[in-house]
C-alpha positions as CSV (number, residue, x, y, z in Angstrom):
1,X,94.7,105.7,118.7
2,X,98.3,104.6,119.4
3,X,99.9,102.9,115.7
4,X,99.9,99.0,117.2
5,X,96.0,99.4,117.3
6,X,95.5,101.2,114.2
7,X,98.1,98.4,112.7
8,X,96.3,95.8,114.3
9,X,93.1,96.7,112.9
10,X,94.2,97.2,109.0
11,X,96.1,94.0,109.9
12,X,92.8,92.0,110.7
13,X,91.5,93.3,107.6
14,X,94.2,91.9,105.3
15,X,96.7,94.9,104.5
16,X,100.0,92.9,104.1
17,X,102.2,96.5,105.2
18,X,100.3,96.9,107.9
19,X,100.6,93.1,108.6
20,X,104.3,93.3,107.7
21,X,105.3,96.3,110.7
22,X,102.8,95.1,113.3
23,X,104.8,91.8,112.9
24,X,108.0,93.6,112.9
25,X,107.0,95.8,116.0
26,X,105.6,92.5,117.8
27,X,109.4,90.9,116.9
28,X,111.5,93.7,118.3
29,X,109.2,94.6,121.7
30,X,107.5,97.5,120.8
31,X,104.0,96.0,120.5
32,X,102.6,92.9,122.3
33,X,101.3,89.8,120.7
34,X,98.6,87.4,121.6
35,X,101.1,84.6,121.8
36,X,104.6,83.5,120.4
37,X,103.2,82.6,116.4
38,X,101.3,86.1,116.1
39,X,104.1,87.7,114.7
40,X,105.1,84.8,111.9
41,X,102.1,84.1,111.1
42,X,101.3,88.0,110.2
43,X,104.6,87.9,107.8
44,X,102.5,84.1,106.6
45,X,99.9,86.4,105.9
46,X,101.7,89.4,104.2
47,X,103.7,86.4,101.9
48,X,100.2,85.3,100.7
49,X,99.3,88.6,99.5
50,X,102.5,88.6,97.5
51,X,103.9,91.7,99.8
52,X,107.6,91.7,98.5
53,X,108.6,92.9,102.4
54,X,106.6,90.0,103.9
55,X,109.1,87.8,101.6
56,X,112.5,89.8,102.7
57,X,111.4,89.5,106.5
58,X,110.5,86.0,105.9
59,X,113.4,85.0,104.6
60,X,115.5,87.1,107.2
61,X,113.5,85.0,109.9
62,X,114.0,82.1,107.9
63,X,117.9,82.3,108.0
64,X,117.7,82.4,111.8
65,X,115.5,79.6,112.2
66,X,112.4,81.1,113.3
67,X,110.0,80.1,109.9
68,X,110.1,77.5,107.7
């Protein structure tokens, strides 16, 4: 099992790192997504959970004008 699979599936069942780098690999290329909001709204997700990454990449996203 390749890591975008394995991260999807911990994903889906609400780990906010796994949420957090299957977002990030979505972002940057290296993993698809099921369409354009998959990726914020994992990093929605991960900043629910109170994952302290979710909030960094948030804001990073944020300050380019990709997330409220």
């Amino acid at each position: 099992m390749n890591e975008a699979v394995s991260l999807r599936l911990r994903a889906a069942s609400g780990d906010p790192r796994a949420q957090v780098r299957l977002a990030h690999l979505m972002l940057t290329g290296r993993a698809p997504a099921s369409g354009p909001g998959e990726p914020l709204a994992l990093i929605a997700q991960a900043c629910a959970a109170r994952h302290s990454d979710a909030f960094l990449y948030h804001a990073a996203l944020a300050a380019r004008g990709h997330a409220r």
